[in-house]
C-alpha positions as CSV (number, residue, x, y, z in Angstrom):
1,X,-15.2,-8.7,-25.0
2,X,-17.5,-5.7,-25.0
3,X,-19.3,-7.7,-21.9
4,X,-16.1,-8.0,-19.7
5,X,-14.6,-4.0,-20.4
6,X,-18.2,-2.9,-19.3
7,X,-17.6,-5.3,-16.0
8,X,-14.0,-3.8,-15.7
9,X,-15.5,0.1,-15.7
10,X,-18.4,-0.8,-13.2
11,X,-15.7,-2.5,-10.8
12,X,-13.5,0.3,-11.5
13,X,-16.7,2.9,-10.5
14,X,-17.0,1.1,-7.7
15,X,-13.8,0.7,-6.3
16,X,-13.4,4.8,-6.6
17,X,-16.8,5.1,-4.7
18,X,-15.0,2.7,-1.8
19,X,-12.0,5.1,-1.9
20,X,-14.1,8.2,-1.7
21,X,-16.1,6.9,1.4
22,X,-12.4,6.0,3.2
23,X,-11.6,8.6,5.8
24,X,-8.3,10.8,5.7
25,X,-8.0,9.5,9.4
26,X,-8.4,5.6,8.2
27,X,-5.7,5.8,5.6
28,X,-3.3,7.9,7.9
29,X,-3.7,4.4,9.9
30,X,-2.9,2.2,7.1
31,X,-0.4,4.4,5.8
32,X,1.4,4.6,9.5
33,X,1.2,0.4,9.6
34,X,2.9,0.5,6.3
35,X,5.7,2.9,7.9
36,X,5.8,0.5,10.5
37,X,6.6,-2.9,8.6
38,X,8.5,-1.3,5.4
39,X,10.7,1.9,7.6
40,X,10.8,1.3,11.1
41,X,7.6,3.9,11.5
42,X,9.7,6.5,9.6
43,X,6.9,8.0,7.6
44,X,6.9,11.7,6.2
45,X,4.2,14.2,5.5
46,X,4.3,17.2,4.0
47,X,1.9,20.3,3.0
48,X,2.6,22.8,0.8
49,X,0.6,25.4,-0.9
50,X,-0.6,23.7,-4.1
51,X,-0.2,19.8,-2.6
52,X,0.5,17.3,-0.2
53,X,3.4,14.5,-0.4
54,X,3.9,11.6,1.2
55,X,6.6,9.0,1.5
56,X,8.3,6.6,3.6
57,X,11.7,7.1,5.4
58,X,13.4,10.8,7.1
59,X,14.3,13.6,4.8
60,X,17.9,13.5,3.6
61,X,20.6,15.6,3.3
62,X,19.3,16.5,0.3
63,X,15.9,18.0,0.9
64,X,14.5,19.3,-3.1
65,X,15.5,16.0,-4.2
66,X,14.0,13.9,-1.3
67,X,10.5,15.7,-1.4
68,X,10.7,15.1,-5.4
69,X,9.9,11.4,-5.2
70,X,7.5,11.3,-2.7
71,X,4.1,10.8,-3.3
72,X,2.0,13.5,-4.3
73,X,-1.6,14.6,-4.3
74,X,-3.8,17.9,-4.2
75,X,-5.0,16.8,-1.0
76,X,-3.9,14.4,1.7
77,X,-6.1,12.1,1.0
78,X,-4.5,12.0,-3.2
79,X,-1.2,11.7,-1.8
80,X,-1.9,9.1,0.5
81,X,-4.1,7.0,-1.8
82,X,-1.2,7.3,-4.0
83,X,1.8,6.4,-1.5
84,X,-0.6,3.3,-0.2
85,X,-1.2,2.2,-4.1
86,X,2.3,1.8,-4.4
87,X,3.4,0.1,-1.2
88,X,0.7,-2.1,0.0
């Protein structure tokens, strides 16, 4: 058992170095292509002063609560690794 969690951490170490070497500009590609199959391109970004969000569909009527289950992230590069986590 001890064998297989140290394999599990190094795959995990290495999958995080894959991540950090991804552009912003690759993942804004993947992230569009996912609009494009699961909203009919309907994707939304938005920056704010402390983080990004990201999420599929148009804002509603109902902006706050819209905005409040997007994905988030410090940078655009969190929220998107977080929004393509969740819908690839």
């Amino acid at each position: 058992m001890f064998r297989e969690n140290e394999g599990i951490k190094r795959l995990e170490q290495k999958a995080a170095q894959l991540l950090d070497d991804v552009s912003e500009s690759n993942l804004l590609k993947i992230a569009f292509s996912v609009a494009d199959r699961d909203s009919d391109g309907h994707l939304s970004i938005f920056k704010f002063t402390t983080n990004y969000r990201v999420g599929l569909e148009t804002p509603t009527d109902d902006i706050r609560e819209y905005i409040n289950k997007l994905y988030e992230g410090r940078t655009l590069k969190e929220a998107l690794l977080e929004f393509l986590y969740e819908n690839m």
